[in-house]
C-alpha positions in Angstrom: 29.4 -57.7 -0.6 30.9 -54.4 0.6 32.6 -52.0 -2.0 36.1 -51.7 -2.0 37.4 -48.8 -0.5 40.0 -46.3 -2.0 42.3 -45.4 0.9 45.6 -43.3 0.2 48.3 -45.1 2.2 52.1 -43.6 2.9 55.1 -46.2 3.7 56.6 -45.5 7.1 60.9 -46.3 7.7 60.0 -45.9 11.4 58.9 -48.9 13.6 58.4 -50.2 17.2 55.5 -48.9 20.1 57.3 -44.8 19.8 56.8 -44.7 16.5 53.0 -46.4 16.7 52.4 -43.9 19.5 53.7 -40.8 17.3 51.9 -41.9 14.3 48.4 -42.5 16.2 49.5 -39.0 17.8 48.8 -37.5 14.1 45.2 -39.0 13.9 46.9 -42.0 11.6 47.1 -45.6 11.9 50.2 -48.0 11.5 49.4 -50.9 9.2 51.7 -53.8 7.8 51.1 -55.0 4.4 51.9 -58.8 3.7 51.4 -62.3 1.4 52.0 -63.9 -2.0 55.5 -64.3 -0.7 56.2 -60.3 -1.2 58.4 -58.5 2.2 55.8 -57.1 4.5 55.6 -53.2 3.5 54.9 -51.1 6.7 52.5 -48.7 6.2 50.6 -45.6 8.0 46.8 -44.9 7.0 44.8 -41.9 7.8 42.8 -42.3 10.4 39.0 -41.2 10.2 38.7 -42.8 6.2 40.2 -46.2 8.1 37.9 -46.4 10.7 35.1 -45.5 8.4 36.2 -48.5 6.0 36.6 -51.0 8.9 33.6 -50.4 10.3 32.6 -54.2 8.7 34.5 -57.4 9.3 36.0 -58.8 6.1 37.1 -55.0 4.7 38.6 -55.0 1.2 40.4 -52.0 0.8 42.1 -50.8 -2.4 45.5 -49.1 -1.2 47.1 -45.9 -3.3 50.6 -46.8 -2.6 53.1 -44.1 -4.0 51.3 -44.0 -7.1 50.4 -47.8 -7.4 47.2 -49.7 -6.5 46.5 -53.1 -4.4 43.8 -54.8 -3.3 44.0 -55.4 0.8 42.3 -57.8 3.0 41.9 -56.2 6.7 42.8 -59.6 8.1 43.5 -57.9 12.1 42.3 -55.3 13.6 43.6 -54.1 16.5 41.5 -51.6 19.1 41.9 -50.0 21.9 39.9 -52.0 25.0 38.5 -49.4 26.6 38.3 -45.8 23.7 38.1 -48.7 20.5 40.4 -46.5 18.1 42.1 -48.5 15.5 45.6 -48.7 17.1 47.1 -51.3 13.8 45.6 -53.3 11.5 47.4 -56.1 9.6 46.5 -56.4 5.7 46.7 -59.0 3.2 47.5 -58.8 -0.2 44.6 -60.5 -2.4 43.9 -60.3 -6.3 40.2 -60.3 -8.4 39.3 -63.9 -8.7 41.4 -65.1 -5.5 40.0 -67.7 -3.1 40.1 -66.5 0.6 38.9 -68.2 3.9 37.0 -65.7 6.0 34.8 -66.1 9.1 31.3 -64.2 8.1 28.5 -63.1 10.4 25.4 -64.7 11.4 22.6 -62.4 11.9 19.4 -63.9 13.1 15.6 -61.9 12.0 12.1 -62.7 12.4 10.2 -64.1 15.5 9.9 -67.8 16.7 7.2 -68.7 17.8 6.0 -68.0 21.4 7.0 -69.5 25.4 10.5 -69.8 22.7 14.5 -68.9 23.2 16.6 -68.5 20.3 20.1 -69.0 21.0 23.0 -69.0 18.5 25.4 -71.5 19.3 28.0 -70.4 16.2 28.0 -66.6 16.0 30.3 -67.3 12.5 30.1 -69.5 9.7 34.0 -70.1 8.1 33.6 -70.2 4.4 36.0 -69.5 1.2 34.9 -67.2 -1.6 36.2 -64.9 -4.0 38.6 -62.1 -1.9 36.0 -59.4 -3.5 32.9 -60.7 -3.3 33.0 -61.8 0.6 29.6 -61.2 2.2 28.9 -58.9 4.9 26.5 -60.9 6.9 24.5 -64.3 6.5 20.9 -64.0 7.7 18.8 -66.9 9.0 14.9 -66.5 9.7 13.6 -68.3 12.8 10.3 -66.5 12.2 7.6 -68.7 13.5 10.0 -71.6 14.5 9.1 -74.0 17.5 10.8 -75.2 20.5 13.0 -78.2 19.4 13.7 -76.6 15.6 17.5 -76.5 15.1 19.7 -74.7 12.2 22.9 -76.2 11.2 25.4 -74.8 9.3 25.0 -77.0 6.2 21.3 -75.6 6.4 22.4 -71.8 6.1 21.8 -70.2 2.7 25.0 -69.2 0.7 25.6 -67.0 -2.0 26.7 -68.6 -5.2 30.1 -69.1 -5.3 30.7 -69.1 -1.1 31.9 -72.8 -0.2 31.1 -73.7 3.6 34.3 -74.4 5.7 32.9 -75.2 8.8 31.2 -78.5 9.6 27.6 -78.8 7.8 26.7 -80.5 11.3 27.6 -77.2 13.1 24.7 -76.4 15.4 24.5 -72.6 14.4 20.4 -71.4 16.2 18.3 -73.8 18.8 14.6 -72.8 19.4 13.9 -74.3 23.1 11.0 -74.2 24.7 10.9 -71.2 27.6 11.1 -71.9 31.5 7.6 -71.4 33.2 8.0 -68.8 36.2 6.9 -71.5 38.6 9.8 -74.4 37.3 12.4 -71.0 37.2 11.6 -70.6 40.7 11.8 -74.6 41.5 15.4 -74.8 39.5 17.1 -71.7 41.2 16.1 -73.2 44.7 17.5 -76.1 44.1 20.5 -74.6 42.9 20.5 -72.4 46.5 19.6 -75.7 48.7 22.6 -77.6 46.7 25.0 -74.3 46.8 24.2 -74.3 50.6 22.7 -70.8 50.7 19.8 -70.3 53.1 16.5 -68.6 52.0 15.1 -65.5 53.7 11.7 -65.4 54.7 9.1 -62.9 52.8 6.7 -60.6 55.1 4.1 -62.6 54.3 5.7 -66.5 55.2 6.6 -64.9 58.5 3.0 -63.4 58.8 1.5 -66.8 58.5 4.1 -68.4 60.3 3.1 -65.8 63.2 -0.3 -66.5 62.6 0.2 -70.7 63.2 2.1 -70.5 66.4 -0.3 -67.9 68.0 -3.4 -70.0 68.8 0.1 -73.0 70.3 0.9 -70.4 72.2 -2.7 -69.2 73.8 -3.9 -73.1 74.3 -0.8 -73.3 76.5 -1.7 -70.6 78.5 -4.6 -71.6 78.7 -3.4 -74.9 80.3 -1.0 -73.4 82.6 -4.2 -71.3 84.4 -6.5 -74.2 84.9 -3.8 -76.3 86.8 -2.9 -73.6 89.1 -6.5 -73.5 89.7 
């Protein structure tokens, strides 16, 4: 579980994309603070301690507003597509002891075994927990694992206390068996004679290609003398 952040928040009168422009401007970010039935409470943050705190999915912040503290969820974060700054982030108000449904991380460690490919099918697991304990990250070892061992979600090892939200039968990591170079080769051929695409000969096919038609070519020479004789 990450710590709860202390972040010193101001409330803003000012809204629409001039305002957001003018407070991003100032090396701040505009935020809007919602839930348990309370007005949404528009907010600016400052700018490096919120990116430092968001750097995890899931952030719990605790806000400093005007003298009063609240426990945050950072439910969306908005970035820029192409610098990533923080351009606004929507929070939710939570309280210790809360249930909250979050999507958590899978992170996959270890080694399968070898001629294997690891994919992950479900990059997430849903789950509900407490809004301050959420976990960063669930790991899953596939060290040693052979072709044709699968991981469902139902199989992934929760904290106590974190229910599972998404279906137990979730396919979350397959271990298949690697492609040889030689059936590689055979698929993506197919795949080009079925696509229509024609392939180009190597140096060396056309070399022995040359090779077979030159002894054709000298017997029919050869031919062609003898009759005029």
């Amino acid at each position: 579980m990450a710590d709860q952040i202390r972040i010193t928040a101001e409330k803003r009168a000012e809204f629409g994309k001039g305002a957001a422009r003018r407070i991003r401007r100032a090396d701040k970010v505009p935020a809007v603070l919602y839930g348990h039935g309370t007005d949404p409470v528009h907010l600016t943050l400052p700018g490096h301690e919120t990116m430092m705190a968001l750097k995890h999915s899931n952030a719990v912040l605790s806000l400093d507003i005007e003298g009063q503290t609240q426990l945050a969820l950072a439910k969306d974060v908005q970035r820029d597509p192409v610098k990533r700054f923080i351009e606004h982030v929507d929070l939710v108000i939570v309280r210790k002891g809360e249930k909250v449904t979050v999507d958590v991380v899978v992170h996959v460690e270890g080694e399968a075994a070898p001629e294997t490919i690891v994919t992950v099918d479900h990059g997430e697991l849903t789950v509900e927990t407490e809004a301050t304990h959420i976990p960063e990250v669930f790991t899953v070892s596939v060290e040693g694992l052979e072709a044709g061992t699968q991981i469902h979600a139902g199989e992934v090892e929760l904290p106590e206390g974190v229910t599972l939200v998404t279906d137990p039968e979730a396919l979350v990591v397959n271990v298949s068996q690697a492609m040889s170079e030689e059936a590689l080769e055979a698929e993506l051929a197919e795949a080009e004679a079925e696509a229509g695409i024609e392939q180009e000969e190597s140096d060396e096919e056309s070399a022995s290609a040359e090779a077979a038609e030159a002894p054709a070519e000298g017997a029919e020479e050869g031919e062609g003398a003898s009759s005029e004789e």
